[in-house]
N, C-alpha and C positions, 0 to 999 in steps of 0.2 A: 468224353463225358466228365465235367468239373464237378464234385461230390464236396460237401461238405458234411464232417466228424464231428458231432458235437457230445456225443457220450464218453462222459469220464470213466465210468466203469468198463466199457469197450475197450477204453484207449490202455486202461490201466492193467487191464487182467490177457496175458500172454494166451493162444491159444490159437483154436481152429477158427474160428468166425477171423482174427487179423491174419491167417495166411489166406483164406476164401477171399477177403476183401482185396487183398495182394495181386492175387491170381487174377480182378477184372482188373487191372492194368486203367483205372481211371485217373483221370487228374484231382488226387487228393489232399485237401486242407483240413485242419483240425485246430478245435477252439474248445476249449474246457466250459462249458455248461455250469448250470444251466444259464442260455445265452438270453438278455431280456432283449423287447419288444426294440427299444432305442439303439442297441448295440447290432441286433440284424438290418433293420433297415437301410444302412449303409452299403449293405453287403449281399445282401441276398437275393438281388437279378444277377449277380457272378454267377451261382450256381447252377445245376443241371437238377440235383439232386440233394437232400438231406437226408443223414443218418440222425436224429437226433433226438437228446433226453429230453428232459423236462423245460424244454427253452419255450418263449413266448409266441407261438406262432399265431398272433392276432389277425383279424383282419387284412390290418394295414399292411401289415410284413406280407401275406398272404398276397396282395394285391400288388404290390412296392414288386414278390418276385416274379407274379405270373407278366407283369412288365418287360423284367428280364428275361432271365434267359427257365426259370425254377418249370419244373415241369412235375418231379414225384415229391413225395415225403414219407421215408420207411421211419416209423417210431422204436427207438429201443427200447421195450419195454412194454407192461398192458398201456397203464394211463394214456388218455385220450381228453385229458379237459384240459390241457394248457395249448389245443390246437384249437383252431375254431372250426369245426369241421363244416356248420353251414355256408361259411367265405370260401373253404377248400371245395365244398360241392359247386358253388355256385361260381369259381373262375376256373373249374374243371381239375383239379387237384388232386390224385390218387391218392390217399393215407390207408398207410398198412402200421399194424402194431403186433404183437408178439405174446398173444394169450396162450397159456397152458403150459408154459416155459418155467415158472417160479415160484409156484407152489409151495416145492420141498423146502426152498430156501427158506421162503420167508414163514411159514407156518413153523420152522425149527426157530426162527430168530422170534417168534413171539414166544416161542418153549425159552428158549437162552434168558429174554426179558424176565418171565414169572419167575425160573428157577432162581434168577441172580438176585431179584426182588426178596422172592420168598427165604433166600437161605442169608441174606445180606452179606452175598459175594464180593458185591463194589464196595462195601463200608470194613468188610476184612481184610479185602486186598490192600484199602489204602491205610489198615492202621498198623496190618504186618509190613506193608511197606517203611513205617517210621520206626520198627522195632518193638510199636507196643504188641501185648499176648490176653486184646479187649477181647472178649467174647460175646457173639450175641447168640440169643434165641431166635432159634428162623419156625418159619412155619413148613411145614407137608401141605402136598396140594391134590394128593390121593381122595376122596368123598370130595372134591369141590364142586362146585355148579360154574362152569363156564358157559357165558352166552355171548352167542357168537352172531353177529351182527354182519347178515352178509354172507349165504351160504355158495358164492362162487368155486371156483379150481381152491383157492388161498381156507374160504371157510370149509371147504369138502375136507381138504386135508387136515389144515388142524382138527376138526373132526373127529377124525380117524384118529390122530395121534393122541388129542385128550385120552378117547375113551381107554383107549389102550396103557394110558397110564393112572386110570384108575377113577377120571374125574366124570361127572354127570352132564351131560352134553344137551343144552336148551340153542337153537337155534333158529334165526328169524330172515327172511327173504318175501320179498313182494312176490315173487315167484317161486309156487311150491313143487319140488321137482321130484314126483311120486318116485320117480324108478330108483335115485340116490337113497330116497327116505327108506322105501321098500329092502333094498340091500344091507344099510347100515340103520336097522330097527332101532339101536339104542338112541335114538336121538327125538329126542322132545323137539316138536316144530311146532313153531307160534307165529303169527300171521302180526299181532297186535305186540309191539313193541314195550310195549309197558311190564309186559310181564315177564321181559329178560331185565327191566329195570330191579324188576321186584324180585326176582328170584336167587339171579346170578351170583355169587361170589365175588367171581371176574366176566369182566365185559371185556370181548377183544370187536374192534373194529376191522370192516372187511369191506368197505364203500368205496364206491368213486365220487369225487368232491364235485357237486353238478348243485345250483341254486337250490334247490331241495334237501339235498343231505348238508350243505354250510351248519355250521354252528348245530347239527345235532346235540351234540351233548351241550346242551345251553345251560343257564343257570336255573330256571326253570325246573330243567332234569335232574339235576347234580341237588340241589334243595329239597323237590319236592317227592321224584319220582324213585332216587336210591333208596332203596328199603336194608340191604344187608350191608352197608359201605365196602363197596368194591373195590378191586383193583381193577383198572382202566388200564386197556391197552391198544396204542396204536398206531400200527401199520403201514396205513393207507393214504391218507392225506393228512395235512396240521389243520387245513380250514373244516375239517369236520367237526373241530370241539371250539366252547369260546375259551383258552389262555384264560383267562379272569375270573372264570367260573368255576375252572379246575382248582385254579390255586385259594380262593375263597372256600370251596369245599374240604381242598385239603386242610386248610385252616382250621375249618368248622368240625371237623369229624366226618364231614358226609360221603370220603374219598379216603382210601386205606393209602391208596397211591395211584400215581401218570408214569405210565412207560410208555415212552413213543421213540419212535426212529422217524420220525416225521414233524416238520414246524410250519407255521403258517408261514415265515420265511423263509427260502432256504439259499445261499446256506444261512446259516445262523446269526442273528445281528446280534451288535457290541450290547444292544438293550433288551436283548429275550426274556422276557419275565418267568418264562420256567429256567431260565441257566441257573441251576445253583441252588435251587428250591428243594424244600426237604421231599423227601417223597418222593421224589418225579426222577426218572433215568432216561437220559436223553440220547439214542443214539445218530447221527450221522448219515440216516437215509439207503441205511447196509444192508437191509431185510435180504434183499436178492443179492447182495454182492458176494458171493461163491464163485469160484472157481468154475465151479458144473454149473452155475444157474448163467454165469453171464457168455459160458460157451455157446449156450445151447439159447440165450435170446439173441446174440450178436449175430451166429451164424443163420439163426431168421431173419430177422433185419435186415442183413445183404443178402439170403436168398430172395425176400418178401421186393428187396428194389431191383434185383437180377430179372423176376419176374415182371414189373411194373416197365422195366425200360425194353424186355421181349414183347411185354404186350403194345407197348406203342409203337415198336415197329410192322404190326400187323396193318 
């Protein structure tokens, strides 16, 4: 079985999921991600199997492997929009991906984000790094109003952790999930998106990037719809906001600040219009990268394809 590795956080973080993978004794190659649409096609009827991140799995790639030899695709990781999963169904394609697994991480890394924001962490650290003793005034994020956009595994838990530190929890989902709502009563649910616009303080993003959720936060929103000028925060994908709307708002006043660990390109191009911009904290795509988060999606991931290649021997 020839397998190919394309997650760097797999590759990078020591642990139980690379001795599990060890242990199938496959023929393994490995390529640092995320791997685009022109760089697999070359390549990808070699394999039997993908472990892979966020690489281009189009169509074409899609069809270029069921040609060859490609039979599963186990995703490390939730995301599921950079597969085409209707070409995966329709040249018979198994896709598996890794929900429930990263919650903790990344619900702490949108915590890390607001604290570092709010207490101006990265602007201390870098001026006690030159020796000066500048000091800013930060803000408390105790009474805030976070709206939470997106109440899956990722919004359940931040959730939880807001309330628990003191903030007022508004939260919105096309799907209202009585029994969560029922258990954790502090949480304000809103069906109509507008009124986390209006409300919020902070807005954290919790979507998957699918033609519909694109360019959410448009300028549109950022203009007309922000009532208390928010701190934006996100997540989840980079094409959920438009770049050019952010930084006009921040401009304008209409945007306190952009915290994202996510870009519309990734990794980061030489001409990112948020690199470097006031306000915006950009991190690296690290949300889940834990130690404990990426044991426990790697080791689904090779369970999820251990499973895929049992069931096709039936």
């Amino acid at each position: 079985m020839k397998v190919l590795l394309t997650s760097t956080s797999f590759q990078d973080t020591p642990g139980k999921h690379q001795e599990l993978l060890k242990e199938q004794g496959y023929d393994l190659d490995t390529l640092r991600g995320p791997i685009s649409e022109g760089q697999l096609l070359p390549i990808i009827g070699n394999y039997d199997a993908v472990i892979c991140g966020d690489d281009e799995y189009t169509e074409a790639v899609i069809k270029k492997g069921v040609e060859g030899n490609l039979k599963y695709i186990s995703k490390y990781g939730v995301g599921l929009d950079r597969i085409d999963l209707e070409a995966a169904k329709k040249y018979g394609i198994p896709v598996t991906n890794c929900p429930g697994v990263n919650q903790v991480s990344v619900s702490e890394h949108v915590l890390a984000l607001l604290f570092t924001f709010e207490k101006n962490v990265h602007l201390q650290y870098n001026s006690t790094n030159t020796g000066s003793w500048k000091r800013w005034v930060g803000h408390e994020i105790q009474g805030k109003t976070i709206g939470i956009v997106g109440l899956g595994a990722i919004g359940k838990e931040l959730s939880k952790k807001a309330n628990a530190l003191g903030m007022k929890v508004v939260a919105c989902d096309l799907y209202r999930n009585q029994e969560f709502l029922d258990q954790n009563p502090y949480i304000s649910f809103e069906k109509d998106i507008n009124e986390i616009y209006k409300n919020a303080d902070i807005i954290s993003l919790h979507l998957p990037h699918t033609p519909q959720s694109e360019h959410l936060i448009s300028e549109e929103v950022v203009q007309n719809k922000f009532k208390r000028k928010p701190i934006l925060i996100n997540t989840s994908r980079g094409m959920l906001v438009d770049s050019k709307a952010i930084l006009k708002g921040l401009k304008e006043g209409k945007l306190r600040g952009y915290l994202t660990d996510v870009l519309a390109h990734e990794p980061m191009l030489d001409n990112e219009i948020l690199k470097g911009a006031e306000n915006v904290i950009i991190t690296p795509h690290v949300g889940s990268r834990t130690f404990q988060s990426v044991e426990r999606q790697g080791t689904m991931a090779v369970q999820n394809l251990m499973k895929l290649i049992d069931s096709g021997k039936d």
